[in-house]
PDB file of N, CA, C and O in Angstrom:
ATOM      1  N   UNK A   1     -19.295  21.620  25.443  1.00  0.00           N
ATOM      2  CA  UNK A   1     -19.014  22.288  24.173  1.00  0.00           C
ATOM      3  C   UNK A   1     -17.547  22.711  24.136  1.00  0.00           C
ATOM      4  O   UNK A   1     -16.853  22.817  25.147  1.00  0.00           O
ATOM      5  N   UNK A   2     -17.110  22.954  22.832  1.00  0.00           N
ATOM      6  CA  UNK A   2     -15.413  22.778  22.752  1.00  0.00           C
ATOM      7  C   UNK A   2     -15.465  24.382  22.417  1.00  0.00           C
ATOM      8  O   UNK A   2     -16.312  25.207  22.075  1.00  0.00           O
ATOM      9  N   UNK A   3     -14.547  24.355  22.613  1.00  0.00           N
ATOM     10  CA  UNK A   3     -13.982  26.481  22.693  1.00  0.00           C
ATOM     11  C   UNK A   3     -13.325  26.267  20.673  1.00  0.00           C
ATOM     12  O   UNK A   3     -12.250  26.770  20.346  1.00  0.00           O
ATOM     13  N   UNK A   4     -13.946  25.713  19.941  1.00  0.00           N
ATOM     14  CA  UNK A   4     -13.311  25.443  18.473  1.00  0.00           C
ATOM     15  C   UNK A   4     -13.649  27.237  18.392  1.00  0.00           C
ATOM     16  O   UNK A   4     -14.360  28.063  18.965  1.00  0.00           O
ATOM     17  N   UNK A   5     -12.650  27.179  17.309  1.00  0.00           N
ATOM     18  CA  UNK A   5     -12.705  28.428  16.084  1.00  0.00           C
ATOM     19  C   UNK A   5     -12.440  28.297  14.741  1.00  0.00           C
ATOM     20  O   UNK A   5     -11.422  27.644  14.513  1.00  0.00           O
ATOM     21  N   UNK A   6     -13.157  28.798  13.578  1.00  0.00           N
ATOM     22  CA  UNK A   6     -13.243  28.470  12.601  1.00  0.00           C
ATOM     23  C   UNK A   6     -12.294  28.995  11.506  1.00  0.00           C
ATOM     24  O   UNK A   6     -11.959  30.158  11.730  1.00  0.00           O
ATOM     25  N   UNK A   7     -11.767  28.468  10.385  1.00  0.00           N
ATOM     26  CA  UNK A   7     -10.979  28.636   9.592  1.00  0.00           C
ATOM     27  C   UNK A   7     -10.993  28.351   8.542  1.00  0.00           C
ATOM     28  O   UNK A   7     -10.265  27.362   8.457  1.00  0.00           O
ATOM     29  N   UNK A   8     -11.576  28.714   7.134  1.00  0.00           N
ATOM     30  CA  UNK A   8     -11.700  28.819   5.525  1.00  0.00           C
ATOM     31  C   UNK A   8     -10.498  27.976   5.512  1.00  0.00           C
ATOM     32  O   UNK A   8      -9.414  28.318   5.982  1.00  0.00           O
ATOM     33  N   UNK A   9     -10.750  26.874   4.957  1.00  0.00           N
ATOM     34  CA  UNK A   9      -9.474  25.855   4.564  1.00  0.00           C
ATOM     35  C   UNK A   9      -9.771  25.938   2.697  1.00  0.00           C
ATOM     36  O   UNK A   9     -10.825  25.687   2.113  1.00  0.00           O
ATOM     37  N   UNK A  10      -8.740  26.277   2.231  1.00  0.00           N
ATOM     38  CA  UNK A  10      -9.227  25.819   0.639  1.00  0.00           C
ATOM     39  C   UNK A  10      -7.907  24.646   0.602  1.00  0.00           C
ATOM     40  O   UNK A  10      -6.848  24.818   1.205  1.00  0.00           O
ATOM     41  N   UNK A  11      -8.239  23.415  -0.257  1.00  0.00           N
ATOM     42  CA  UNK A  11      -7.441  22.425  -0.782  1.00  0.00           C
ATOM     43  C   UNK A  11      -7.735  22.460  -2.086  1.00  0.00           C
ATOM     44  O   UNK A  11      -8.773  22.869  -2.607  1.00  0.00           O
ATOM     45  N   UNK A  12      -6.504  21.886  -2.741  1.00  0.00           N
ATOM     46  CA  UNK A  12      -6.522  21.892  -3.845  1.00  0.00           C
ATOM     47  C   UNK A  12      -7.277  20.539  -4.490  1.00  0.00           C
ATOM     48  O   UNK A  12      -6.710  19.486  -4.199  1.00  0.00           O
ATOM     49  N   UNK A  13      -7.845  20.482  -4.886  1.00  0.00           N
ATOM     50  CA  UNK A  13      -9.305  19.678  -5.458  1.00  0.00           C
ATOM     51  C   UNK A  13      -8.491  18.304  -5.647  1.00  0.00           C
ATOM     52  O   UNK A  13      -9.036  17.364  -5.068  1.00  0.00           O
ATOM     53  N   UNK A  14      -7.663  18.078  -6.124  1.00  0.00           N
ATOM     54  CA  UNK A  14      -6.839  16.157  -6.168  1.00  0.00           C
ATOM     55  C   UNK A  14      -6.847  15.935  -4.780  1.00  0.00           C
ATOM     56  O   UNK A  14      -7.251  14.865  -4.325  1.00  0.00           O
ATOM     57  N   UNK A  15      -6.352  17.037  -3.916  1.00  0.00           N
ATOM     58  CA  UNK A  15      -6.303  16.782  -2.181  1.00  0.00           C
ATOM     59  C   UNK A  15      -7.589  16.461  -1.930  1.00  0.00           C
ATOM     60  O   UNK A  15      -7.873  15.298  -1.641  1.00  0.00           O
ATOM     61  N   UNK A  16      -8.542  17.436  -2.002  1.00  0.00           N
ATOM     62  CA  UNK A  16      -9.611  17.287  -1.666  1.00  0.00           C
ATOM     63  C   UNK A  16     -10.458  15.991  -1.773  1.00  0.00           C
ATOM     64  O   UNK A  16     -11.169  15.501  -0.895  1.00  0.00           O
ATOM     65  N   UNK A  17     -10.164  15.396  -3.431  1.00  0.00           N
ATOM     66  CA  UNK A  17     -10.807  13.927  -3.467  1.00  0.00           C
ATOM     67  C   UNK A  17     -10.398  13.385  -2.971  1.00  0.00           C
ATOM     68  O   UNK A  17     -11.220  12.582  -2.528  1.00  0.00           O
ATOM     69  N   UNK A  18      -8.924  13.084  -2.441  1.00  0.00           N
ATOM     70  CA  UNK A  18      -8.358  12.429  -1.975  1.00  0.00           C
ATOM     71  C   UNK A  18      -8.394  12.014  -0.013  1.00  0.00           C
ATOM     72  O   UNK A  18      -8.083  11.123   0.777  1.00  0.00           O
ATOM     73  N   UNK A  19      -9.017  13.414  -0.065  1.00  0.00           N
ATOM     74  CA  UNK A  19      -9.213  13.062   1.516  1.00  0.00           C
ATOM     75  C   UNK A  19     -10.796  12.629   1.250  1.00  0.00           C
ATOM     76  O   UNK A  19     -10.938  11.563   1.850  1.00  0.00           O
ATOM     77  N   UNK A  20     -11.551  12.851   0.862  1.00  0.00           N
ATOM     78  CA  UNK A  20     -13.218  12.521   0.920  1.00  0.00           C
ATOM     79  C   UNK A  20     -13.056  10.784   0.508  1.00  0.00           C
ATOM     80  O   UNK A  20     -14.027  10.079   0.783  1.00  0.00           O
ATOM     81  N   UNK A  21     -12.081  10.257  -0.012  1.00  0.00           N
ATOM     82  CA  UNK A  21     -11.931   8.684  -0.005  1.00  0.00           C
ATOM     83  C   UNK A  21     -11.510   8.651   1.231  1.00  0.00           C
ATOM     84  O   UNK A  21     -12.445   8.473   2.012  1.00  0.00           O
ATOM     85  N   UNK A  22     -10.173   8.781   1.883  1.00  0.00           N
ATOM     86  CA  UNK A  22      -9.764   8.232   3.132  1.00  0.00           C
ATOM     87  C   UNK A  22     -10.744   8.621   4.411  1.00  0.00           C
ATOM     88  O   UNK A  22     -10.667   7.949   5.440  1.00  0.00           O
ATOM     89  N   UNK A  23     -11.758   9.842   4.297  1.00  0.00           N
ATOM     90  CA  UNK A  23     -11.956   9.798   5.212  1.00  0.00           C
ATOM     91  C   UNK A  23     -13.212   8.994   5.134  1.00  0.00           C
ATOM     92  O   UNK A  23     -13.481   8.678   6.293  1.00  0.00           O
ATOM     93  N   UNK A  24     -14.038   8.553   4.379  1.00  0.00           N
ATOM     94  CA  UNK A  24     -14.813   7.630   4.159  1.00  0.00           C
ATOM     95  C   UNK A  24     -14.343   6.062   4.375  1.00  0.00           C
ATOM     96  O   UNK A  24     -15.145   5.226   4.790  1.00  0.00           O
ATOM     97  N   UNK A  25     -13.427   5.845   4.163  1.00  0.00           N
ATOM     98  CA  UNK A  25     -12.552   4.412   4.317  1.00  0.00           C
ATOM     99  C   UNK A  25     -12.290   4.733   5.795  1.00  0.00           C
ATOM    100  O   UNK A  25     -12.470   3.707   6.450  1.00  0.00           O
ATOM    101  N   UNK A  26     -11.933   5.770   6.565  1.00  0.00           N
ATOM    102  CA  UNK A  26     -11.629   5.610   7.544  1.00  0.00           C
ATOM    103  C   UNK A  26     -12.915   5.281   8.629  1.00  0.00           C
ATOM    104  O   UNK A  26     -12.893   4.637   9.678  1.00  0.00           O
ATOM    105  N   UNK A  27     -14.383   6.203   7.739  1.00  0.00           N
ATOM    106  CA  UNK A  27     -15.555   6.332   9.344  1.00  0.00           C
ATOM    107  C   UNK A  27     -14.561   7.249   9.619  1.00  0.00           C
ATOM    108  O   UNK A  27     -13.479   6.873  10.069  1.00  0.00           O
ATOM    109  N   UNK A  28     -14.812   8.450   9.392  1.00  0.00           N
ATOM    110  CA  UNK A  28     -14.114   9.687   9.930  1.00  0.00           C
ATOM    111  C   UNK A  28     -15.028  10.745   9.061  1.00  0.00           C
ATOM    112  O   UNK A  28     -15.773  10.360   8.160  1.00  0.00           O
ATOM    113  N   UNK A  29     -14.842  12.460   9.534  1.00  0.00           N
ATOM    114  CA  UNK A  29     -14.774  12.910   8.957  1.00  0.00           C
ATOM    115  C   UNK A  29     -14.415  14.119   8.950  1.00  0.00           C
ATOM    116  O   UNK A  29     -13.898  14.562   9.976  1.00  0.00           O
ATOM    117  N   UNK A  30     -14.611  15.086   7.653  1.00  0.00           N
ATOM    118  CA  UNK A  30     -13.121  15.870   6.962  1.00  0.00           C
ATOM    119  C   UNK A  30     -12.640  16.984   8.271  1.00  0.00           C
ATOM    120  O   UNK A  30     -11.669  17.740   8.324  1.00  0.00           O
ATOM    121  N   UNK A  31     -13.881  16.704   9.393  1.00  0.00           N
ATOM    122  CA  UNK A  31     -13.142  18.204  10.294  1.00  0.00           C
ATOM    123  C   UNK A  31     -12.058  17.196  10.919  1.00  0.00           C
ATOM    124  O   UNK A  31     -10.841  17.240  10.740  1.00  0.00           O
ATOM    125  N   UNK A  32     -12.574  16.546  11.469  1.00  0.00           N
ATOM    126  CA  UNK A  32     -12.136  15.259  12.735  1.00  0.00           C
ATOM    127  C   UNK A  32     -10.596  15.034  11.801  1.00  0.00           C
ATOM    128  O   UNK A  32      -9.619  15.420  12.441  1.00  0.00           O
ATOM    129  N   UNK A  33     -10.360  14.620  10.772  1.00  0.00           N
ATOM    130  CA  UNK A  33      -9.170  14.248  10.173  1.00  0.00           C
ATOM    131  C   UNK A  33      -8.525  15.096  10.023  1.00  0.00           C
ATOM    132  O   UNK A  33      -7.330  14.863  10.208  1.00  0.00           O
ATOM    133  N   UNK A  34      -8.898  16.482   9.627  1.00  0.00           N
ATOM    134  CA  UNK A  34      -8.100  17.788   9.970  1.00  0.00           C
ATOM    135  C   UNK A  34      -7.752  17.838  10.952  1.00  0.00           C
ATOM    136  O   UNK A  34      -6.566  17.579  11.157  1.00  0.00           O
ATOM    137  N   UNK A  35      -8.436  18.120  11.810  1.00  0.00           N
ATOM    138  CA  UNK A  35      -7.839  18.513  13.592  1.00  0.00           C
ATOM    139  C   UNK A  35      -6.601  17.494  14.056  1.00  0.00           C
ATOM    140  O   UNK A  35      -5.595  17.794  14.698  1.00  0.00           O
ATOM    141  N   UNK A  36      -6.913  16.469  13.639  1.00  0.00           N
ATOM    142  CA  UNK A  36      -5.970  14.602  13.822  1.00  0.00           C
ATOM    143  C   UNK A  36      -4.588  15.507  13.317  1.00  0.00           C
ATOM    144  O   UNK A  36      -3.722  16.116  13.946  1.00  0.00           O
ATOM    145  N   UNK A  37      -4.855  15.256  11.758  1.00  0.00           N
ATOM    146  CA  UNK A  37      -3.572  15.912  11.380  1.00  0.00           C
ATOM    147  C   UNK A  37      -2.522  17.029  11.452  1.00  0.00           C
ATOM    148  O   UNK A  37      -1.355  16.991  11.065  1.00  0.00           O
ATOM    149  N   UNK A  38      -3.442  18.399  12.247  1.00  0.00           N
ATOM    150  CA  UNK A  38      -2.662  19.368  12.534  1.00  0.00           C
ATOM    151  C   UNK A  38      -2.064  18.918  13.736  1.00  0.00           C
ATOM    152  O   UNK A  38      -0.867  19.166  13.879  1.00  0.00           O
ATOM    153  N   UNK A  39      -2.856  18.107  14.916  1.00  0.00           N
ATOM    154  CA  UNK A  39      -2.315  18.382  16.242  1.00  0.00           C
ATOM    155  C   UNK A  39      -1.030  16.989  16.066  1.00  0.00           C
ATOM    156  O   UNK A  39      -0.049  16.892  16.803  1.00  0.00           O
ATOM    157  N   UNK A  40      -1.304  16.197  15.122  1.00  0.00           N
ATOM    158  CA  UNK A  40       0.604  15.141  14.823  1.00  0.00           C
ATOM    159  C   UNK A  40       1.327  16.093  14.393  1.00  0.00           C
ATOM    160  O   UNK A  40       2.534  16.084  14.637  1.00  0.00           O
ATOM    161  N   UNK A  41       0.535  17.479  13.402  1.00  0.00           N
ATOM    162  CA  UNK A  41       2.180  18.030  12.752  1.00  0.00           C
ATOM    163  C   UNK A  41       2.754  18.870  13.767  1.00  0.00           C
ATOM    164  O   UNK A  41       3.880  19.366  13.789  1.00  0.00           O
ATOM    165  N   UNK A  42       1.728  18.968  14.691  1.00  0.00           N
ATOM    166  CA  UNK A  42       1.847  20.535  15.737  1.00  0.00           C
ATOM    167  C   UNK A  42       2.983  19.431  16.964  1.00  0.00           C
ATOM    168  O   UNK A  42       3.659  20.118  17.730  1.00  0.00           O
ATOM    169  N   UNK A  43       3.102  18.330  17.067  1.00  0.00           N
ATOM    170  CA  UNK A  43       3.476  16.699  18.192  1.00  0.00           C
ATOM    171  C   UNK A  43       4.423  16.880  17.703  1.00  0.00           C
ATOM    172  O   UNK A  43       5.350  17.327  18.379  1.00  0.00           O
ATOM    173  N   UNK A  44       4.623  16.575  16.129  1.00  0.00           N
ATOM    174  CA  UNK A  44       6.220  16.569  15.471  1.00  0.00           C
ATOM    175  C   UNK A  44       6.949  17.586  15.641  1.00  0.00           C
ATOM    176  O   UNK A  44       8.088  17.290  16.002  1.00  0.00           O
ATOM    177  N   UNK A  45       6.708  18.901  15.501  1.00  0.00           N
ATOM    178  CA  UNK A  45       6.944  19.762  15.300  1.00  0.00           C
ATOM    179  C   UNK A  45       7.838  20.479  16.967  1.00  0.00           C
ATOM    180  O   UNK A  45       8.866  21.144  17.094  1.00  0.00           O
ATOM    181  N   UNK A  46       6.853  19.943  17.977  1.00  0.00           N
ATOM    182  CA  UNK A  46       6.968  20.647  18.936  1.00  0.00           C
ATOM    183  C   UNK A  46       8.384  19.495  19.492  1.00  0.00           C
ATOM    184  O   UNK A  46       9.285  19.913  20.221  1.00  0.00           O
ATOM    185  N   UNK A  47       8.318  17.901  18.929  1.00  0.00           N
ATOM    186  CA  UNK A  47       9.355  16.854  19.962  1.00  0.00           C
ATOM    187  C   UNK A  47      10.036  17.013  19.323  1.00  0.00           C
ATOM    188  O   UNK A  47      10.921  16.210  19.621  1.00  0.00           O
ATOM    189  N   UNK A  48      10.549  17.939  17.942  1.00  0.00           N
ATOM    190  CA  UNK A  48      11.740  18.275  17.385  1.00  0.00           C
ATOM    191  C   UNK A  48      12.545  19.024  17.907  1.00  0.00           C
ATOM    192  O   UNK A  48      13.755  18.902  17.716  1.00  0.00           O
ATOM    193  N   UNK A  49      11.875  20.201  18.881  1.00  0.00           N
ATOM    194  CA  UNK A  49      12.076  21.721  18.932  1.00  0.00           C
ATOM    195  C   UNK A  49      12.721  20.818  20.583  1.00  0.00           C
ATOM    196  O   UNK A  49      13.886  21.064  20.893  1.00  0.00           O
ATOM    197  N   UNK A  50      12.110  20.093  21.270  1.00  0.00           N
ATOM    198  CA  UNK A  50      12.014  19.285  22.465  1.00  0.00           C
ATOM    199  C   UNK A  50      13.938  19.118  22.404  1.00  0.00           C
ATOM    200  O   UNK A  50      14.884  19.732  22.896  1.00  0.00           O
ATOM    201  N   UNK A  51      13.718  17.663  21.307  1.00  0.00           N
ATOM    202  CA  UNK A  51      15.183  17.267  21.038  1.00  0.00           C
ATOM    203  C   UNK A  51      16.021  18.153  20.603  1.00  0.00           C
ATOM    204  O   UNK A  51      17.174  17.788  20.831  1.00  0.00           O
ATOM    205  N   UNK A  52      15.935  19.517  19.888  1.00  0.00           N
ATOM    206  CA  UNK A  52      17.307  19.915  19.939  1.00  0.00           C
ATOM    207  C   UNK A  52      17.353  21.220  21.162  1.00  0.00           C
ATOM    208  O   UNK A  52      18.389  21.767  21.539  1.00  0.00           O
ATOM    209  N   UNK A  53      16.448  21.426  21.477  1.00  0.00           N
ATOM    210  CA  UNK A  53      16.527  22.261  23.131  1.00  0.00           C
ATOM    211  C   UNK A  53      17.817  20.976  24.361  1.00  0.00           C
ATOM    212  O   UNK A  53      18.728  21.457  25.035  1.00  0.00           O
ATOM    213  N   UNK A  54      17.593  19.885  24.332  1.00  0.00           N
ATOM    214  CA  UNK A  54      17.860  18.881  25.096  1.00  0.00           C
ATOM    215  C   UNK A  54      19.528  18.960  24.309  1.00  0.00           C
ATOM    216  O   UNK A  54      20.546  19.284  24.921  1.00  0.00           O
ATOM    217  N   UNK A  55      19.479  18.626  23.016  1.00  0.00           N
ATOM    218  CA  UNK A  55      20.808  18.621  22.495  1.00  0.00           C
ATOM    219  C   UNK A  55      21.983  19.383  22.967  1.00  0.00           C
ATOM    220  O   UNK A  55      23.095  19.040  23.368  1.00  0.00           O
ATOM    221  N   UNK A  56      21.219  20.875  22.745  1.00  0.00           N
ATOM    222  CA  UNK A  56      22.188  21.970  23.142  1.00  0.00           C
ATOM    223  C   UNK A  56      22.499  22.351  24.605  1.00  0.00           C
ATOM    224  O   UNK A  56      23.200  23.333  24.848  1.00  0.00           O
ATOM    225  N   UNK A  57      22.049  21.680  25.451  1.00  0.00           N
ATOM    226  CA  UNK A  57      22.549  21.279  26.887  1.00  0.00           C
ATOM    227  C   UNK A  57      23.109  20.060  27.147  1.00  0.00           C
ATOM    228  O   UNK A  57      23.244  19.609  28.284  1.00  0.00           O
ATOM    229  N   UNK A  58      23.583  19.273  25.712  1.00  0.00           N
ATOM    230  CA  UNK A  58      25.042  18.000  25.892  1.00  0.00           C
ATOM    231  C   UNK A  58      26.406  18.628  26.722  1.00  0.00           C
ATOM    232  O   UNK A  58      26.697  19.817  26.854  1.00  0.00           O
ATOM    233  N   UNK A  59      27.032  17.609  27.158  1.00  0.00           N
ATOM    234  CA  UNK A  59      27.967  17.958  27.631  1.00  0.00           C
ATOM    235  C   UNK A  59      28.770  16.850  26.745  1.00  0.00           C
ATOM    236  O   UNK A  59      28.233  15.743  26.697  1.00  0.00           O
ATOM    237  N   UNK A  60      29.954  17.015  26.061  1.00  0.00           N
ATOM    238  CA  UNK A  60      30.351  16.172  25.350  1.00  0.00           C
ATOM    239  C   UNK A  60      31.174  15.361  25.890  1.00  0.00           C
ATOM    240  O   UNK A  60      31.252  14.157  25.644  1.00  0.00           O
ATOM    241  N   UNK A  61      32.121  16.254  26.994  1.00  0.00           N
ATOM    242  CA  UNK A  61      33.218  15.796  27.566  1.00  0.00           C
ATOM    243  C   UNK A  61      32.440  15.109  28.942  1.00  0.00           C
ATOM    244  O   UNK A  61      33.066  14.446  29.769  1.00  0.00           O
ATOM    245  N   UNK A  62      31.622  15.263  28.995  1.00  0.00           N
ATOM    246  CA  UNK A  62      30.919  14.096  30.269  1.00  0.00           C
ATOM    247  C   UNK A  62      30.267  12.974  29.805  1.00  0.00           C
ATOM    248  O   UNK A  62      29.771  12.134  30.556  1.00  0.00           O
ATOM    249  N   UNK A  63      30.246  12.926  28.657  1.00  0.00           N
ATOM    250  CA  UNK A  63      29.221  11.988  27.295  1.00  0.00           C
ATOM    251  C   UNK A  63      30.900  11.293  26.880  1.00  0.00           C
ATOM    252  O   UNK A  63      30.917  10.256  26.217  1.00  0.00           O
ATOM    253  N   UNK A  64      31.919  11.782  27.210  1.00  0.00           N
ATOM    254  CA  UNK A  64      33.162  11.374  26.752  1.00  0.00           C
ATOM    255  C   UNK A  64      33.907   9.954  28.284  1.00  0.00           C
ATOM    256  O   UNK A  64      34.651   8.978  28.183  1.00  0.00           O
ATOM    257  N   UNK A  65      33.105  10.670  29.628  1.00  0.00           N
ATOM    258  CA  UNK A  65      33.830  10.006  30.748  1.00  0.00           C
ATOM    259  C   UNK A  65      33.033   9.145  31.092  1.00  0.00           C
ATOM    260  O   UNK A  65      33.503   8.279  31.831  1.00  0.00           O
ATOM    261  N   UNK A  66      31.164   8.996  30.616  1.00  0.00           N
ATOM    262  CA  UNK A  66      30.644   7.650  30.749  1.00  0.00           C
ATOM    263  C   UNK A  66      31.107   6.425  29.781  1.00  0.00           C
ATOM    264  O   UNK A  66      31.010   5.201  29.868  1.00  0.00           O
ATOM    265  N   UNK A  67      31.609   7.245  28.898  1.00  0.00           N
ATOM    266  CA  UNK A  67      32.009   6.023  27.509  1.00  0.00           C
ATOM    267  C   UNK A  67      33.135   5.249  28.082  1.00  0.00           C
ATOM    268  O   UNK A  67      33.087   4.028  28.233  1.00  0.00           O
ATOM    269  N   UNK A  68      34.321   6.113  28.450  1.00  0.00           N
ATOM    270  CA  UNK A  68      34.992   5.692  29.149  1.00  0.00           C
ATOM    271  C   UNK A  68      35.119   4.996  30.240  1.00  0.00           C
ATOM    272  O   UNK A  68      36.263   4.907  30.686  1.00  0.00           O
ATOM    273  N   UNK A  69      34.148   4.396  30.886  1.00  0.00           N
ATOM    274  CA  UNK A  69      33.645   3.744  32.033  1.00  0.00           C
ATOM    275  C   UNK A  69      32.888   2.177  31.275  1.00  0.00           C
ATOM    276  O   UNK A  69      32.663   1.049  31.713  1.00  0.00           O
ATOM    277  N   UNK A  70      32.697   2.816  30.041  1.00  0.00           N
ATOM    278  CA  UNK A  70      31.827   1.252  29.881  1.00  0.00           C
ATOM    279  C   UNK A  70      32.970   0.041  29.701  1.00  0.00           C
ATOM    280  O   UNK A  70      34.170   0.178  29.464  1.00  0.00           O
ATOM    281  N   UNK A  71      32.342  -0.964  29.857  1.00  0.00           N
ATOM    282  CA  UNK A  71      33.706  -2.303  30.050  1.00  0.00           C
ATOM    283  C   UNK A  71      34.218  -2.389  28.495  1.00  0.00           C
ATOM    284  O   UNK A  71      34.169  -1.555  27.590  1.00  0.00           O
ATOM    285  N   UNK A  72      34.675  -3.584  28.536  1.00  0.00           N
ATOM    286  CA  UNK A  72      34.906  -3.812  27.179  1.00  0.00           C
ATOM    287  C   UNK A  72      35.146  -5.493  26.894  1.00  0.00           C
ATOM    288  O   UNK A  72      36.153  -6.144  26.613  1.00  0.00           O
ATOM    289  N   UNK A  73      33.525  -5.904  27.138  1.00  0.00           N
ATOM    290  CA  UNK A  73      33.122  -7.012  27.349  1.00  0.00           C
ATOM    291  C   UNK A  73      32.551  -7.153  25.724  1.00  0.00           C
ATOM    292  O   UNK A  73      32.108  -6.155  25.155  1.00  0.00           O
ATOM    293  N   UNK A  74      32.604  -8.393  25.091  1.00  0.00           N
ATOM    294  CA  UNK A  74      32.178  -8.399  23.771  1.00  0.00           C
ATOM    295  C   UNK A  74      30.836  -8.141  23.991  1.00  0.00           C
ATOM    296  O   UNK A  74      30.363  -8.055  25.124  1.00  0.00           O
ATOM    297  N   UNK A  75      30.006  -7.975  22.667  1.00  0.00           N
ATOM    298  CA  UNK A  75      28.281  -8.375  22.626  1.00  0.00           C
ATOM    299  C   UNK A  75      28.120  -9.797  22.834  1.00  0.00           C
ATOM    300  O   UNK A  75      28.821 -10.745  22.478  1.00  0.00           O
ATOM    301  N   UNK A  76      26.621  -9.708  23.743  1.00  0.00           N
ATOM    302  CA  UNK A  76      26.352 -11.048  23.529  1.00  0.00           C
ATOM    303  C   UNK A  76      26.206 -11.164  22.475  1.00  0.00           C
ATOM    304  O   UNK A  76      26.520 -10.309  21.647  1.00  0.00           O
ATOM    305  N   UNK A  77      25.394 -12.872  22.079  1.00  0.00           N
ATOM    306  CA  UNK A  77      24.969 -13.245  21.003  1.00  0.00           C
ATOM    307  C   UNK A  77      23.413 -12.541  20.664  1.00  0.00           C
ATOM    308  O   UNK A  77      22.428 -12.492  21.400  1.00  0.00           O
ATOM    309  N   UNK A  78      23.551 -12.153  19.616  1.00  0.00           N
ATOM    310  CA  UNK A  78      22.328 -11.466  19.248  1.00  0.00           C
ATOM    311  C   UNK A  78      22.672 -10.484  19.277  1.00  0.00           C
ATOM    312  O   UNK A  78      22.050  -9.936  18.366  1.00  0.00           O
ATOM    313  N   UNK A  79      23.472  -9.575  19.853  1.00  0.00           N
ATOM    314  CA  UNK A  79      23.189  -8.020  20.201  1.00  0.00           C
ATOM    315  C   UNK A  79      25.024  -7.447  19.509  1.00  0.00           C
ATOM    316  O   UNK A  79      25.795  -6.571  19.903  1.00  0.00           O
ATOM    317  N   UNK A  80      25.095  -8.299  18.541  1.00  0.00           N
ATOM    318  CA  UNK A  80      26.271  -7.693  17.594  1.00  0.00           C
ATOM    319  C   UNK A  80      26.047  -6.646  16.402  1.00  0.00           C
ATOM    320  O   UNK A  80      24.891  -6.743  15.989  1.00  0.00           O
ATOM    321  N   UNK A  81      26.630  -5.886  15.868  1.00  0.00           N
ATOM    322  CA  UNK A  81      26.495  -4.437  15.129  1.00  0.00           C
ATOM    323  C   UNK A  81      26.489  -6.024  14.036  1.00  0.00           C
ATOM    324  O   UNK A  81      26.816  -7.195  14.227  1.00  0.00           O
ATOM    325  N   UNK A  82      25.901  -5.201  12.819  1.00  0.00           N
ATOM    326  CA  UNK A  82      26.664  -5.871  11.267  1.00  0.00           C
ATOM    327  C   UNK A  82      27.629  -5.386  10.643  1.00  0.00           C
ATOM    328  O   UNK A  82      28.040  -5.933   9.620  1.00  0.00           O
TER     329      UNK A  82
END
């Protein structure tokens, strides 16, 4: 048994039809597609917070002395900018 807790969701009734089609098209249903969708926004939310935690420990001027190290060999074929 899952440790769930419950929560009065009201949607606004166009939402509402709108999920009772997809989740029928999907073989799903409306809890299961809820839970889906909070824990991607809660994924997005959290590898945003991820990437700019990571950002603000750049070093620019060391991000400046690998650049400086790379050759300066053309692209191959295929692997040119447009």
């Amino acid at each position: 048994m899952t440790n769930a807790k419950n929560y009065a969701l009201r949607l606004q009734s166009s939402i509402m039809e709108e999920l009772r089609k997809v989740v029928q098209e999907e073989g799903t249903t409306i809890n299961q597609f809820i839970n889906v969708a909070v824990a991607e926004k809660l994924a997005a939310i959290r590898t945003e917070s991820y990437f700019k935690e990571r950002a603000a420990k750049g070093d620019r001027a060391a991000f400046r002395r690998i650049l400086d190290k790379a050759g300066t060999e053309e692209p191959r074929s295929g692997d040119e900018l447009p």
